[in-house]
Each structure stands twice: as C-alpha cells, then as structure tokens.
C-alpha positions in Angstrom: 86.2 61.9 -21.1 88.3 60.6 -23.7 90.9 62.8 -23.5 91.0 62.1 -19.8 91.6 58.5 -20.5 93.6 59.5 -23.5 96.0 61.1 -21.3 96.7 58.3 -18.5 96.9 55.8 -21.5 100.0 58.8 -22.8 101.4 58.0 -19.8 102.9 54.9 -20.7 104.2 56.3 -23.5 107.1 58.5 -22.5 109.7 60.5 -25.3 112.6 58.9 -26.1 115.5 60.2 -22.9 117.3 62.5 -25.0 114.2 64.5 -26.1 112.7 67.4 -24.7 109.4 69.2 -25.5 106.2 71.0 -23.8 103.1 69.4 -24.2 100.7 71.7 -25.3 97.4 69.8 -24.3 96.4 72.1 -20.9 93.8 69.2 -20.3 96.4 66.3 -20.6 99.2 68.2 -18.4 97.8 70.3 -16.0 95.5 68.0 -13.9 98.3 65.5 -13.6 101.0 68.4 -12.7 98.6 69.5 -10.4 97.2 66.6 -8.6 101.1 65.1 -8.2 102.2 68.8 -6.8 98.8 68.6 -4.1 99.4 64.8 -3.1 103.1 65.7 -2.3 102.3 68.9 -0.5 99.0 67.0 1.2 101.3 64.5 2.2 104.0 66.3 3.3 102.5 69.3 4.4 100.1 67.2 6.6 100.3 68.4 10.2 103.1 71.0 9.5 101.4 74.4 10.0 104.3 76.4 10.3 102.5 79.8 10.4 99.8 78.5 13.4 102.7 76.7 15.1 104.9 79.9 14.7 102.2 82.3 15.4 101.0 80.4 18.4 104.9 79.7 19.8 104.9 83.3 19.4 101.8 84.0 21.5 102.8 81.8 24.2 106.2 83.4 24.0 104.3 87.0 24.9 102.1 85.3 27.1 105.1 84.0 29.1 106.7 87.3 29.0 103.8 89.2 30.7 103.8 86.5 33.2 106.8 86.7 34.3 107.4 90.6 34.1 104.0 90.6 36.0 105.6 88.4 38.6 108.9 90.7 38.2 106.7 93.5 38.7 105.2 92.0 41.9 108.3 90.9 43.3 109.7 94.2 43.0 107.0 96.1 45.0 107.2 93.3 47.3 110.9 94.1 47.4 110.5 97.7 47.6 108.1 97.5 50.7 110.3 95.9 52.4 113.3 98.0 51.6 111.1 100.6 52.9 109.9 98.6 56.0 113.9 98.2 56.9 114.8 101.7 55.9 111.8 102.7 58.6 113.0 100.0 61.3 116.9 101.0 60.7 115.6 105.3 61.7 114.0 103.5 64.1 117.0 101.7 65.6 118.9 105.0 64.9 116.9 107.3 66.7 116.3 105.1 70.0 120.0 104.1 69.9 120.5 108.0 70.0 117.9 108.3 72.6 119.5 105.1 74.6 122.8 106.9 74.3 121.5 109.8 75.8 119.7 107.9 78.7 123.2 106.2 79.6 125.0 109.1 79.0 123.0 111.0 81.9 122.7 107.7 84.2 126.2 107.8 84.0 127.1 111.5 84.1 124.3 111.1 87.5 125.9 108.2 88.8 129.6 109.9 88.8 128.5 112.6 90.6 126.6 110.5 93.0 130.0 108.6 92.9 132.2 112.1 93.4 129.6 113.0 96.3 130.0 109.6 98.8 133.6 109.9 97.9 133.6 113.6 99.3 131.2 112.6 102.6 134.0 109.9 102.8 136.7 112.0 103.1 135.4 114.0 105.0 134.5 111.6 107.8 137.8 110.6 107.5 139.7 114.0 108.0 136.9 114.6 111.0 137.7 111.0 112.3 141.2 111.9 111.9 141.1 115.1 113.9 138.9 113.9 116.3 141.5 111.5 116.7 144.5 113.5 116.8 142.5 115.7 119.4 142.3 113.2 121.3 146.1 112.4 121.4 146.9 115.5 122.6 144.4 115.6 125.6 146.0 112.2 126.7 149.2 113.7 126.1 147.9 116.7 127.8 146.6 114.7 130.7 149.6 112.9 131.2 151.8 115.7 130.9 149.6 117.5 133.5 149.5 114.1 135.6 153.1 113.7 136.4 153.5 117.6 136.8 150.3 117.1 139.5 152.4 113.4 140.7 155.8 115.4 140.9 154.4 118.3 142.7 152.4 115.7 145.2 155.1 113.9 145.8 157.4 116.5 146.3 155.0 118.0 148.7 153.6 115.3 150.8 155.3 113.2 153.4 153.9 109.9 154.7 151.3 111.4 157.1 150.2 113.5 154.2 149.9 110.7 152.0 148.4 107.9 154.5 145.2 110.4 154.8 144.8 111.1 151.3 144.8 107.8 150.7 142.6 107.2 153.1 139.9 109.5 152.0 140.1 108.0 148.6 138.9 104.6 149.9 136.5 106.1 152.1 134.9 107.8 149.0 135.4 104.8 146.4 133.2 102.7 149.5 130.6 105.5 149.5 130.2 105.6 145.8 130.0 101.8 145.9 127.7 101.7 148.6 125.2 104.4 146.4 125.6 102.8 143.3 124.5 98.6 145.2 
C-alpha cells in the first residue's frame, strides 16, 4: 500500500521539462496509465457502440431491402396478372370485332341484295306501267283513227232521213237503259 500512496505522492513531483526517461516501477506506472486510458475511453466511448449501431443499421438495412423487394415482388405479379387480364380482354375485343365485322359484312352484303332486288321489282313495274301505258295510247289512237274513218264513212253515207232515225234509236235505247238501271 505504500507504494500505492508512494506513487500518487510521485505525482507531484514531475522531471525537470527537458528530461525524458521510462519509469521502471510497473506498479507506479501502469495502474495510473491504465485507469487515465479506461476513464477517457469510459467517458468517451459511453453510448458510442459503433459495431451494434453498424451491425444493427446494417440489419435494418436488409430488413428494408426484403421489404421492399417483397413488395416489388408482389407488385409485379400484381402487374403481370393484369397484363395478362388485358392481353385476354384485347383477343377478346379482337376476335368479336372480327366476328362483328363479319356480322355487318353479311347484313350488309344481305341488305344490298335486298336493296338490288326492290330496285329490280321497281323497274319492272315501271317498264310494265310504261307499256301498259303506251298500249293504251295506241288503242285510243286506234279508236280514234277507226272513229273518224267509221264518222267519214257515216257521214258520207247518210243523208238527213238516215241520220234523224239513227238518232232516234239511240235515244230510244239510252231511255231503255235508264229506265232498267232506276
């Protein structure tokens, strides 16, 4: 214990500045050295655990990672079935737009010859309304033609007498017919 108290009393006694020297007393130096280099690392080192703080920085660091490639990972199947719900909706667009193309195509090509068909019944009511027509033009053409012929020849051939009693007979026959028909 003396030498414990031996050395704290040295330590008022420092060497002159300009010399320089080891002390050779293990007992006298080392505690001191030692307790001076613990208090400064105690009281600096206090709180700073740079290995835990790294290693657990590094832990959350990984742990973040899987999170998020986990939520990558989701959001890319999530992505994926829906690229392959719109792939199935677009062949399904495709292939009824092809089938609705094919529909209007034969409405269409059925409605044109519906279309063609009244068109043809149209014309030909019209030529057969047009001949019926033209027939009928040259019967009154006819009948007129044959009326004067029948007028010239009548009055070529009748005199007054003649024509007085034709004449005649046609009223008595218009009165008969009106008489049957009252």
């Amino acid at each position: 214990m003396k030498n414990v108290t031996d050395s704290f009393v040295s330590l008022g006694h420092w060497p002159s500045a300009g010399s320089f020297g080891f002390n050779t007393d293990i007992l006298a130096t080392n505690p001191i050295n030692l307790s001076v280099v613990l208090g400064v690392l105690i009281f600096f080192g206090k709180g700073v655990d740079l290995l835990d703080n790294r290693k657990q920085r590094i832990l959350n660091t990984i742990r973040n990672s899987e999170e998020l490639r986990g939520g990558a990972i989701e959001q890319l199947e999530k992505a994926r079935s829906r690229l392959r719900k719109v792939e199935t909706e677009a062949e399904q667009f495709r292939v009824n737009g092809y089938s609705e193309i094919e529909r209007e195509k034969l409405t269409l090509i059925n409605s044109t010859y519906k279309t063609l068909e009244q068109l043809e019944n149209y014309k030909n009511e019209t030529i057969q309304f047009e001949q019926q027509r033209a027939i009928n033009q040259v019967r009154q053409r006819v009948f007129q033609q044959a009326l004067r012929g029948a007028l010239g020849t009548l009055n070529s051939c009748l005199n007054n007498e003649l024509h007085l009693r034709t004449i005649s007979a046609n009223i008595g026959m218009l009165g008969t017919i009106k008489e049957i028909t009252d």
